[in-house]
C-alpha positions in Angstrom: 121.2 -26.8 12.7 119.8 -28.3 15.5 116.3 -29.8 15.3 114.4 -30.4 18.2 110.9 -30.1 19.4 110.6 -26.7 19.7 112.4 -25.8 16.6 109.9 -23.9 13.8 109.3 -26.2 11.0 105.6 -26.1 10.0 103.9 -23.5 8.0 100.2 -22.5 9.5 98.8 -25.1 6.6 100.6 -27.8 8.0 100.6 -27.3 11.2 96.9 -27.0 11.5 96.5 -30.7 9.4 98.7 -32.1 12.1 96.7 -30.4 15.0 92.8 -31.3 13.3 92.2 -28.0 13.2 91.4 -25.3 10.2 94.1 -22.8 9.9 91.6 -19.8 10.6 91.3 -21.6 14.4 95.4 -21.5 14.6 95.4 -17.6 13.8 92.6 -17.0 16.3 94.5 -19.1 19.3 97.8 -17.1 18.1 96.0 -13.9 18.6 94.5 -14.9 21.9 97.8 -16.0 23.0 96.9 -19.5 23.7 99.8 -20.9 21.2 102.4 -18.4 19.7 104.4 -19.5 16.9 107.5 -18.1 15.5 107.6 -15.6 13.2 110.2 -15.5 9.9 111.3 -12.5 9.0 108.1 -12.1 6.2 106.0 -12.7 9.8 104.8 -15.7 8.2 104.2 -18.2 11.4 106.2 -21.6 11.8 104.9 -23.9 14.0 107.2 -26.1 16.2 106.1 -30.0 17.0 106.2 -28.4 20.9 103.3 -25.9 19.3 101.2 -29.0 17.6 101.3 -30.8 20.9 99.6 -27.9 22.2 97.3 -27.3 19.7 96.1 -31.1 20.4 96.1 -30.5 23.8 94.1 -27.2 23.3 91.1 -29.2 21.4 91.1 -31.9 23.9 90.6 -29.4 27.0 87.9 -27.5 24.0 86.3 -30.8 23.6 85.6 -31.5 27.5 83.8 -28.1 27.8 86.9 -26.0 29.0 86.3 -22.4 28.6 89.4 -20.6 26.4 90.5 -18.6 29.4 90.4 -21.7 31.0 92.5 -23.5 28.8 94.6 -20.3 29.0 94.9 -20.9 32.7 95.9 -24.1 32.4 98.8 -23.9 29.8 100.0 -21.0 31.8 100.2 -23.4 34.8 101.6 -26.0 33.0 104.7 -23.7 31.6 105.2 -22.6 35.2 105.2 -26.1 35.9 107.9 -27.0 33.6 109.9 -24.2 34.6 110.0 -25.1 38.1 110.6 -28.5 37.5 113.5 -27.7 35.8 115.0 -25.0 38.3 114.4 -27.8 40.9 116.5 -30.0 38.8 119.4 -27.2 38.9 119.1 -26.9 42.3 119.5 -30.5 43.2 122.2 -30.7 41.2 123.7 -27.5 43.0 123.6 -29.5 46.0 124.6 -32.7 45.1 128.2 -30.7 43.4 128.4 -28.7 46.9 128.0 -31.8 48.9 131.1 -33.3 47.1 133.0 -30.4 47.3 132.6 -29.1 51.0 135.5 -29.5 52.8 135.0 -31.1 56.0 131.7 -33.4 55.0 131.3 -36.1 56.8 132.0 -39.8 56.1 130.9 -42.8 58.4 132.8 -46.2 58.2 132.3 -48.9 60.8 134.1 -49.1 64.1 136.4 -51.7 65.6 133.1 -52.9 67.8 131.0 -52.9 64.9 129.5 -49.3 65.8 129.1 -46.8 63.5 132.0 -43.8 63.5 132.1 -40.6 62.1 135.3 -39.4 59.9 136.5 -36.5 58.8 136.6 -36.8 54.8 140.2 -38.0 53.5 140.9 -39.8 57.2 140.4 -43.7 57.8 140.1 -45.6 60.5 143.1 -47.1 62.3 143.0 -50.8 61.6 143.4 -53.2 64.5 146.2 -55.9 64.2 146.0 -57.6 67.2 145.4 -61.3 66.7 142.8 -63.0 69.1 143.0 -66.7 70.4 139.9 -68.0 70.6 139.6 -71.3 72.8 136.6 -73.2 73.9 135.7 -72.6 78.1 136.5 -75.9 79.9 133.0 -76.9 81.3 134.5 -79.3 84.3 
């Protein structure tokens, strides 16, 4: 079994300790939505450390006078947040794996003068051999 921070592991008793709160205040957020544990299959709730985090985050945004549809608002928000952040993330890895793949991308390498060449990918620049003598002007 994986455990991570969203997996259930806290009955309502313990999850309210961990939170500061009374366990009455964790049923009412549940019914309101606000934080929805899972359910086993006696529809007892377990709470996830995910869950607590939210709960903590709930009484902060409580203590500084934010309204409970407020503080609906604003978890709502921050789970579309997350979830965009995260398709973002797929995206740009999307690209990054079709930028490699394309055929035809480009590549740049520098050119015999120093100037900056495009290439097709897989092709390299012809090398010069040619040996230069370099001698000193005479300055009679």
């Amino acid at each position: 079994m994986r455990v991570d921070e969203k997996s259930p592991l806290f009955v309502i008793s313990v999850a309210a300790e961990l939170a500061g709160m009374h366990p009455q205040t964790l049923r009412q957020y549940d019914r309101l939505g606000l934080v929805s544990p899972t359910r086993t299959a006696g529809k007892s709730r377990r709470y996830s450390m995910r869950d607590v985090a939210q709960l903590r985050e709930i009484a902060q945004l409580s203590s500084e006078g934010v309204s409970l549809e407020g503080i609906r608002r604003v978890l709502e928000l921050e789970d579309e947040v997350s979830t965009l952040r995260a398709r973002v993330r797929e995206l740009e890895s999307a690209l990054a794996d079709e930028m490699l793949n394309r055929p035809g991308r480009r590549v740049f390498a520098a050119g015999p003068a120093g100037d900056v060449v495009s290439l097709r990918a897989g092709t390299r620049l012809r090398r010069e051999n040619a040996v230069v003598v370099w001698r000193p002007l005479d300055r009679d």
